[in-house]
N, C-alpha and C positions, 0 to 999 in steps of 0.2 A: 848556507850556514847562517846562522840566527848570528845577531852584534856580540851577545854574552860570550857563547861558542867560541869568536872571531880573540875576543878582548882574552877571556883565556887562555888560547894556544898564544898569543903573542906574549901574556904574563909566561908562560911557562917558556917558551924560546926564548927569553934573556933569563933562566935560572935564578928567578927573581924567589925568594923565600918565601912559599904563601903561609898566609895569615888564616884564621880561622874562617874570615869571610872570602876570603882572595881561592881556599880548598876549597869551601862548599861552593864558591861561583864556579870552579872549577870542574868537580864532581856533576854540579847542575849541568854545567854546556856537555859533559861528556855524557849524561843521560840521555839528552835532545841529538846526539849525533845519531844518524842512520849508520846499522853494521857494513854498507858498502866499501869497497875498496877503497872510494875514494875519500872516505873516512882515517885511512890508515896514516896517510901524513899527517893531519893536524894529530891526531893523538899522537902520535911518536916524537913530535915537537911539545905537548904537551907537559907528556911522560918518558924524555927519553933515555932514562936510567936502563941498565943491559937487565937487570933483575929484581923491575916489576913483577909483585906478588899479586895473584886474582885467586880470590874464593869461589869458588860453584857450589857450593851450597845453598842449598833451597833452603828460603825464608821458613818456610813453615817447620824447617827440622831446628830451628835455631835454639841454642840453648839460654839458661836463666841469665847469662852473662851479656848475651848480648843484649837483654833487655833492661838490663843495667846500665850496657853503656849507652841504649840509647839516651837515659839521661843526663849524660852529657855533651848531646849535641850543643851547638851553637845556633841559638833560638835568632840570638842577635840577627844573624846576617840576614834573614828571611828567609834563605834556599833550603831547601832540604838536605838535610844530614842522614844516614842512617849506618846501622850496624858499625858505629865507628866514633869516636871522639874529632870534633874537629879542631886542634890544638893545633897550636906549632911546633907540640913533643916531635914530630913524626909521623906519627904514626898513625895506622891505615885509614884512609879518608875514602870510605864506597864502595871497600872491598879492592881498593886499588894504593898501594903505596908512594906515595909521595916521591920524587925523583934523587930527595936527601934525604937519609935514613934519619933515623934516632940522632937526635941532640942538632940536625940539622943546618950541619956546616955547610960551608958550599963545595970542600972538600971533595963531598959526595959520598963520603963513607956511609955505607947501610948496615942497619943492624935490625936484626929478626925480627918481630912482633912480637905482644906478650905472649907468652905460654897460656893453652888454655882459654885463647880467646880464637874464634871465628868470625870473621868477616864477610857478609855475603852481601852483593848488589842487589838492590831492590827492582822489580819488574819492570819496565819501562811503562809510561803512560799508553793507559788506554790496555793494559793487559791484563790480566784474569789471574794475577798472581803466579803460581808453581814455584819462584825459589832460582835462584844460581842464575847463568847470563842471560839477561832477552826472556827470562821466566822460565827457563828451561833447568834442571839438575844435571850434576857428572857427575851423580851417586856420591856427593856429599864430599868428597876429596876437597883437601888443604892442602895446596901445594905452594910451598914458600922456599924461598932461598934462590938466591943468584945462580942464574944461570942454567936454574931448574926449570922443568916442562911446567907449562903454564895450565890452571887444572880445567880449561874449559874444554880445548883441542888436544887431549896427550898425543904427545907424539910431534906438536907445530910451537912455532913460535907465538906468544901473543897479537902480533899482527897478523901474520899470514892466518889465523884465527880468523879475524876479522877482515881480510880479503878474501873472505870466500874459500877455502882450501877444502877439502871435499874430510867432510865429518867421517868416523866409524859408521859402522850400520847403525848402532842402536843409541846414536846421537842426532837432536833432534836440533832445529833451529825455529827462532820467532815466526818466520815468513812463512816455515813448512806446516801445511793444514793438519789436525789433530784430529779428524775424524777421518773414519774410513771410508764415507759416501764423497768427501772431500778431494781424500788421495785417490780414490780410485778415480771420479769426474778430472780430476789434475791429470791424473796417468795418461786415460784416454784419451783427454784432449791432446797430449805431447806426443803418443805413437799419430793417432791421427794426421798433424803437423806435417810428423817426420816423412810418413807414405805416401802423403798428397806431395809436397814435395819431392822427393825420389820418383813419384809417381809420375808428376810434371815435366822432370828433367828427362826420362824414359820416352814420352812422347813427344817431347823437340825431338828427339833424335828421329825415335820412329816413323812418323808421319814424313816427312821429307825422303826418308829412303823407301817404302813403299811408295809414293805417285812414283818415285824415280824410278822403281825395279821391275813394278807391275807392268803388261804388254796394255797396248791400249783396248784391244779386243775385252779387256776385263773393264774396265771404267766404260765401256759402251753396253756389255750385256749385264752387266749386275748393276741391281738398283742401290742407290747410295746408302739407305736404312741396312743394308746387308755388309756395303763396303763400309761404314762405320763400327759396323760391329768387326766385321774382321781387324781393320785397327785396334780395337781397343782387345780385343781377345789376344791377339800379336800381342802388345804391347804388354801386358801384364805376364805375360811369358817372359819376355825377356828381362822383364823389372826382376822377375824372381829368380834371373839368371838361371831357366831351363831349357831342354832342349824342346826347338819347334814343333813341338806334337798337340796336333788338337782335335779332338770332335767334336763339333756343334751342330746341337737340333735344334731348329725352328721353325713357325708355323708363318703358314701365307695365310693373309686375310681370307681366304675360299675355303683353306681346312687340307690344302696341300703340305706336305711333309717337304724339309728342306736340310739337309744332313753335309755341313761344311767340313772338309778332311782337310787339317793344312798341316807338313810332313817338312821335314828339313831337307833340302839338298833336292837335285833333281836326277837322282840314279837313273838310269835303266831297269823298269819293272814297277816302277813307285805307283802308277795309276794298276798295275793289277793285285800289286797287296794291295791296296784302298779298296777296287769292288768284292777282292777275296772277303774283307771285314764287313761287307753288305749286308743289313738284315734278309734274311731268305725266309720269308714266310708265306709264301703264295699259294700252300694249302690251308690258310688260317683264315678266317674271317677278318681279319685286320687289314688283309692283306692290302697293299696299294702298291699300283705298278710303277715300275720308274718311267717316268713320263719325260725327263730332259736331263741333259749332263754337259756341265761347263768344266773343262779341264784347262786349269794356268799353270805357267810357270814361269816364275820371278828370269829377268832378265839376268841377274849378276850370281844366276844360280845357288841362290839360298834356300829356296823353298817351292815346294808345290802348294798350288791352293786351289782343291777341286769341289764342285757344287751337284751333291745330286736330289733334284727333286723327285717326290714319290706322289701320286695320286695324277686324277686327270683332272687337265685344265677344265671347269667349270666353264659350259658355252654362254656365252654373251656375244647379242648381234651386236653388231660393228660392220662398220663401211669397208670392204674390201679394196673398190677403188683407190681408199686412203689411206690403207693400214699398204697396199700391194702398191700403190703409186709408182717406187722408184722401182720395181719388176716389172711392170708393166711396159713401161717407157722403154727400159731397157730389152725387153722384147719384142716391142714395135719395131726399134732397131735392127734386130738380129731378124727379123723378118723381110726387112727391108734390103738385107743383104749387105750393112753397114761392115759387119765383120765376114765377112767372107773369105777373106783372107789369113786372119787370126786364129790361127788352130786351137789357140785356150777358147776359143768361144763354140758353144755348139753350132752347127747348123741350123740355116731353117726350118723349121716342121709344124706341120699342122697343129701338135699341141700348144706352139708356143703361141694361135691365134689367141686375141684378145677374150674372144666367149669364152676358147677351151683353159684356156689359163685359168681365169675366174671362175667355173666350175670347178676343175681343182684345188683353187685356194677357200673353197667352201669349207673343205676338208680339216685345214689346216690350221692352228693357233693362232692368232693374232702377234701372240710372240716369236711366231716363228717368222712370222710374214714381215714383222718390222725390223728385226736382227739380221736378219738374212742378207748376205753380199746379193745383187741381182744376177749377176754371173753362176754364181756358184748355186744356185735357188733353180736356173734353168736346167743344169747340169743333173743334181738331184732329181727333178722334176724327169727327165729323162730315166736315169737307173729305177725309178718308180715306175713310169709306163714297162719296163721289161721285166718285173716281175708280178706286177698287177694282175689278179686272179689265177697266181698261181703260188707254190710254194720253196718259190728258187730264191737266188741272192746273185745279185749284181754288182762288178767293183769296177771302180774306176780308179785308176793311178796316174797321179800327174805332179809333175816336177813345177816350183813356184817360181813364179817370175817376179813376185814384189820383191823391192830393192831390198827391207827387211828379214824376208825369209827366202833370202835364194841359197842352193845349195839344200833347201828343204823339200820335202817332198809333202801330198795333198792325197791324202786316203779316203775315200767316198764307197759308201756302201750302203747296201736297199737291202731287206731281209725280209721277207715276207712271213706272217703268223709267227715268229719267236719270239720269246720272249725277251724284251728290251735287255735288263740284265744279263740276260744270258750270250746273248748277242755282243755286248759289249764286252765282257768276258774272254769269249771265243779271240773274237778280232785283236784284245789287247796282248791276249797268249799269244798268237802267230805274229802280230808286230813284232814282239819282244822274243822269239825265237829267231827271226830273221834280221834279229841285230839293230831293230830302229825303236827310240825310244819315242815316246809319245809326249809331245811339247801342249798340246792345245788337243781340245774336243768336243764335239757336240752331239747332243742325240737327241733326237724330236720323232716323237709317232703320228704318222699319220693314218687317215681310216682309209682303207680299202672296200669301205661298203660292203656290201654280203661277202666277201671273203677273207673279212678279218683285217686286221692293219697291217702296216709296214713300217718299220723301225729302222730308219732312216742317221747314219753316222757319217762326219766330217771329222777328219783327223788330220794332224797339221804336225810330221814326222821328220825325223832328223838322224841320221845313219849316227851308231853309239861311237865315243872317242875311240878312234885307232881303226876304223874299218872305212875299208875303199869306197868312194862312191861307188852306188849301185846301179850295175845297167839294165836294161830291159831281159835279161835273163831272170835277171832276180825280181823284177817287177812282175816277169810272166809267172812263175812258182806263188807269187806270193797273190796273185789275183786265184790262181785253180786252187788255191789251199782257203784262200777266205770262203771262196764256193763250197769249198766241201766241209766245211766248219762245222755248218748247221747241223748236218749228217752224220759227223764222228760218235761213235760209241766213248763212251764215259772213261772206259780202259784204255781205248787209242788214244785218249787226249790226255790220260796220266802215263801214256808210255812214252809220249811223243813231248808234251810240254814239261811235264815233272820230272822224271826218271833218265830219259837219254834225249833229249833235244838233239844231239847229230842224227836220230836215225831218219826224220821227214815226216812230215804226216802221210806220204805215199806209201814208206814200209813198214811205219807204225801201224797202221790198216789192213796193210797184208800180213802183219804176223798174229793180229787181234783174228783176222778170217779165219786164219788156219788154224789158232787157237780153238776158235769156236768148233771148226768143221770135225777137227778131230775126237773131240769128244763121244761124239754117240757111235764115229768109230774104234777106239781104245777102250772105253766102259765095257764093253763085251767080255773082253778080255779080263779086266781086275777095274771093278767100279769105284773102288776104293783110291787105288794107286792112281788110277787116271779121271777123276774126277774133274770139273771145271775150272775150279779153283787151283787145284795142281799141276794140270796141262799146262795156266798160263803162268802159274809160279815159276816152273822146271824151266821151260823154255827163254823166260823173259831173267830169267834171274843173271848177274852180272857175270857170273865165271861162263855162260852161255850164250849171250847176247849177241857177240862177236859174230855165231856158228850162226845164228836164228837171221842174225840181218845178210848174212852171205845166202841163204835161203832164199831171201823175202829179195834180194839183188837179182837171182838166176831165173825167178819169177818175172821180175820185171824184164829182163834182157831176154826172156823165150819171147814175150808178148811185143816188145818192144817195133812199133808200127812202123820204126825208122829203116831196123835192122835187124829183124829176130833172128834168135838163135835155130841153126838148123837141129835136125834129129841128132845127128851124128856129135854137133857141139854140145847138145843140150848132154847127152849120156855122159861125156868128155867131162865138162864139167859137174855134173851129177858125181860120179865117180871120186873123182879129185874132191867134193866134200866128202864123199863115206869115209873117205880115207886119213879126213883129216879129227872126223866125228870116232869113230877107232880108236886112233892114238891119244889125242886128247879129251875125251869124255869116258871117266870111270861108272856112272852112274850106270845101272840099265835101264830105268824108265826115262831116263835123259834123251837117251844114244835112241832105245827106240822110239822116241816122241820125234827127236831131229831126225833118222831115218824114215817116219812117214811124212814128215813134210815136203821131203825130198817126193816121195811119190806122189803126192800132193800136186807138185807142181806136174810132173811127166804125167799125172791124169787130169791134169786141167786142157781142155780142148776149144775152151772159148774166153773171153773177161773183156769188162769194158772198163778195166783199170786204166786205160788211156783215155775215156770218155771225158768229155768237159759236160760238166751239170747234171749229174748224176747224181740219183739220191741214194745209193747205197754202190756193194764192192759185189759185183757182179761173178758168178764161173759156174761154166756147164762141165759137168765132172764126166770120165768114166764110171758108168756103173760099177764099175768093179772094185774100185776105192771104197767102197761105202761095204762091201762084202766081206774084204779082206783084212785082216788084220799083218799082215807078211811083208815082208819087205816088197821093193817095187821091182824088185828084178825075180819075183815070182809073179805077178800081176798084173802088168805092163798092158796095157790095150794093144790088142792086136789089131783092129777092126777099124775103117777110118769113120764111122757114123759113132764109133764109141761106145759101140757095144763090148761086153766082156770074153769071158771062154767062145770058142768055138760051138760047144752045145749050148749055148744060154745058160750055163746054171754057172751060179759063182762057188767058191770053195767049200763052201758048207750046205751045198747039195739046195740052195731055194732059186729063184728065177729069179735073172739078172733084169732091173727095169731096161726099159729101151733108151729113154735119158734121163737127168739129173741133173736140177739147175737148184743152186744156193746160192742164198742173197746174206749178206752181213752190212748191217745198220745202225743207226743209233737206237742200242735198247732193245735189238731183235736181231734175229735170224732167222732164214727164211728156208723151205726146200719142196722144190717143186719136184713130183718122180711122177712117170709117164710110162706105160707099157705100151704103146705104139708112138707112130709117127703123130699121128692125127687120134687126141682120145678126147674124151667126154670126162666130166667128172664134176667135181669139187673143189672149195677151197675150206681147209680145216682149220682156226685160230686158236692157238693153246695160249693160253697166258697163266703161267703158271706165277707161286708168291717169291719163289727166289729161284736165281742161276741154276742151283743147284737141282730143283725140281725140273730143270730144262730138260729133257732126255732127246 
């Protein structure tokens, strides 16, 4: 504060009577004060009468009177006077009333200002005019009298005016900018401010709880320019207080696709809605295969964050010795017969010599060959040799020994010619029927040289909250059901995975066969009623199900290699369903679709429904099934080669074949008919545009 400023608030703090030069020094220091807060004390010792008058009227509205009185300022004292007489009458000195009113006792008694006269402060130095406080208008108001609102802030005190007290809308102050390129660059700067900040305090938090939460498996295979973005992707989620859902696309330096899913929580199923939302375009031109998949899940169970790449690794020579080093070593070992002991370690074998290794690892990505555990690279390397130029799938199931993941189980699987996606798919659907949820995963293709690739998965599982650990019962079902993955028709795996998960993919299979098989025998009959699409309606629909899977049960227990059902049991219980299909089934295409399934099974004479590695659901039928449209207890085989009637002809007077073998597959059906033991012949390929066209 300037000396003048200093020497005024002191003359006004002893209630000293100013003089004409003692107000205009007065007036003068109180132009040079800044409107800051901390401006409010000296003025209120200046001035601290309770009902100080202030004009807001803008100079430029002023009228003939004030330009009258400007002529009697007080030239004398040098300071500037304006819109005011500076006398010792009183009265108003700057648009601001003296502390003693009129006649200027020390009393203190105020009295009004003349009639008819306005008083308005002159704009502070260095401002551009406009009129009323700081240059600014309060649309011309004269507000006078003790005790009354002060006219610059209606509604405030004349100090808390002058602390800053937050103005109406359409009051403006000296510091606030007057143009719109102004406010709006002001504006921006101040949100800016605000979000960078919020933004900052977001990621102290953030960053410290992901290194903390993430498995280390994720900071060894993802490259940091990826895990920084997942940071800051995270992070701005949370700043926006939403929930953890993201999809992120990005490209690899080679022109590879890279599609980041990160999903709140770690349910049960969460990686197979993620490849459900998978682009499927692999009839397109665009198309690019998924070539590798990194599945994480946050430690403290907050999120999953899965990585799938699309397109193929681009080959670049590279040192094998040096990218395979730490495999190699470790299979000089297990050559050596170091683990020989060690059941997690495979045995020795000729592929794991050093040549046959590194012809192998020709095959293989560079990224696969340095991420890879060496242990678990021989293990693979093994379930490859046993599907290797052919088109089966090989599993391996092993319980974890690392101190971190025990109690966890280790899913490894080879799949020859499928496609990645689909593969992944498959296997995540039977994981998650059989109750284990997928913690961690990987997938890498390798080439198979003339017989196509092999789509190679490591999965790193964990039995879901509230379910028993699992014994080698359930490891055995769940190794013959990843086998027959590959092979399930499109129906079995929405009856089996979507619709009833308790039936099995065993009886899911057998009720899709008999579905199939019945058809070209019931069309005969009403093509309409018993079309393909309504066979598997009627039978699979939920008030049926029940009946259909006690069917697809009595099937399995005829064939059953442990203990089949005799003749005698088989009728026994054959029977006891008709009777339950009767009372409970109103339908008649119902009752008779579930009555020939029954015959179905009593003219099944063969199946390799208990076969392991099987590409389809094998049965050599009675001829006579395929003739008849009658129930089974008119049609029954008599003959143990499975031949029909006695005279060869079936009911509708044609000749019964001598055998009859149907195959049900993924996407086909099959049927082989033979009029001897030993014949010659053909093989016929229909491929017709829909099911329905199937006859």
């Amino acid at each position: 504060m300037s000396g003048l400023s200093a020497a005024a608030a002191v003359a006004a703090s002893k209630r000293l009577r100013p003089t004409s030069s003692s107000s205009a020094a007065a007036y003068s220091a109180l132009r040079r004060l800044p409107p800051p807060s901390s401006s409010v004390a000296v003025l209120r010792q200046i001035f601290p009468a309770a009902g100080a008058t202030v004009s807001a009227r803008p100079l430029s509205s002023s009228s003939e009177d004030d330009e009258k009185n400007n002529d009697h300022s007080n030239a004398a004292s040098g300071d500037e006077v304006s819109s005011g007489e500076g006398n010792a009458a009183g009265e108003e000195v700057g648009g601001v009333e003296p502390p003693n009113g009129g006649g200027g006792g020390e009393d203190g008694d105020a009295s009004p200002p003349p009639q008819g006269r306005d008083y308005a402060a002159p704009p502070p130095p260095g401002s551009e005019g406009g009129g009323g406080f700081y240059g600014y208008s309060n649309g011309g108001a004269n507000v006078t009298g003790a005790g009354s609102v002060p006219g610059y802030f209606p509604g405030s005190s004349f100090a808390d005016a002058l602390s800053g007290g937050p103005p109406p809308p359409a009051d403006r102050t000296s510091w606030q900018a007057a143009h719109n390129i102004d406010i709006q660059r002001v504006t921006q700067t101040a949100i800016i401010h605000e979000l960078t900040q919020q933004q900052t305090r977001t990621i102290e938090r953030v960053v410290p709880w992901f290194l903390g939460t993430m498995p280390s498996a994720y900071f060894r295979g993802v490259p940091e320019s990826f895990r920084m973005d997942h940071i800051k992707a995270i992070a701005a989620v949370m700043d926006a207080n939403m929930d953890l859902y993201l999809n992120l696309q990005s490209h690899l330096p080679d022109g590879r696709q890279v599609l980041t899913f990160v999903r709140p929580g770690t349910q049960p199923g969460t990686l197979l809605k993620m490849i459900k939302e998978l682009p499927w375009n692999q009839n397109s031109e665009q198309y690019l295969p998924l070539s590798r998949v990194q599945v994480f899940s946050a430690e403290d169970e907050s999120m999953s964050l899965n990585l799938f790449v699309y397109g193929e690794e681009p080959y670049e020579p590279f040192d094998i010795g040096v990218a395979g080093a730490r495999i190699l070593e470790f299979a000089e070992l297990v050559q050596e017969g170091t683990f020989r002991d060690d059941p997690r370690v495979p045995s020795p074998d000729p592929m794991f010599e050093r040549n046959e290794l590194m012809e192998f690892m020709q095959n293989c990505s560079e990224t696969y060959l340095t991420r890879s555990d060496p242990r678990r690279f021989l293990w693979q390397r093994s379930l490859f040799g046993k599907v290797s130029g052919t088109e089966g799938t090989a599993v391996m199931v092993e319980e974890s020994q690392m101190e971190h993941t025990l109690g966890k189980v280790w899913v490894d699987v080879a799949v020859a010619n499928s496609l990645p996606q689909v593969a992944l798919e498959h296997t995540s659907h039977l994981l998650f029927l059989h109750s284990f949820d997928v913690e961690r995963a990987h997938l890498d293709v390798v080439s198979d040289g003339d017989n196509g690739h092999v789509t190679l998965l490591r999965l790193l599982v964990s039995p879901t909250h509230g379910q028993p650990k699992p014994d080698e019962s359930v490891y055995r079902v769940l190794r013959r059901e990843l086998k027959r993955s590959k092979w399930l028709d499109p129906r079995t795996m929405s009856l089996v995975f979507e619709r009833y998960p308790h039936l099995g993919v065993r009886r899911g299979e057998i009720i899709t066969a008999f579905c199939a098989l019945l058809h070209p025998i019931m069309a005969k009959q009403n093509a309409l009623a018993y079309s393909k699409g309504n066979i598997y309606d009627t039978v699979t629909t939920e008030r049926y199900i029940g009946i259909t899977s006690n069917v697809a049960d009595l099937f399995l227990d005829r064939f059953n290699p442990a203990g089949p059902l005799s003749d005698a049991e088989l009728e026994e219980r054959s029977e006891q369903l008709r009777k339950v299909i009767e009372q409970d089934v109103e339908d008649t295409v119902a009752s008779e679709l579930l009555y020939k399934m029954i015959d179905v099974v009593k003219c099944t004479l063969k199946t390799n429904v208990y076969m392991n590695d099987r590409y389809s659901l094998g049965l050599r039928l009675d001829p006579a099934i395929m003739h008849s449209a009658s129930s089974s207890s008119d049609s029954a085989s008599s003959s143990p080669d499975g031949d029909g009637d006695i005279d060869g002809l079936g009911d509708d007077g044609r000749e019964l074949p001598y055998g009859v073998l149907f195959a049900h597959g993924r996407r086909f059906n099959g049927y082989h008919v033979r009029f001897r033991d030993v014949a010659r012949g053909g093989m016929r390929l229909v491929t017709p545009h829909s099911p329905e066209q199937h006859a």
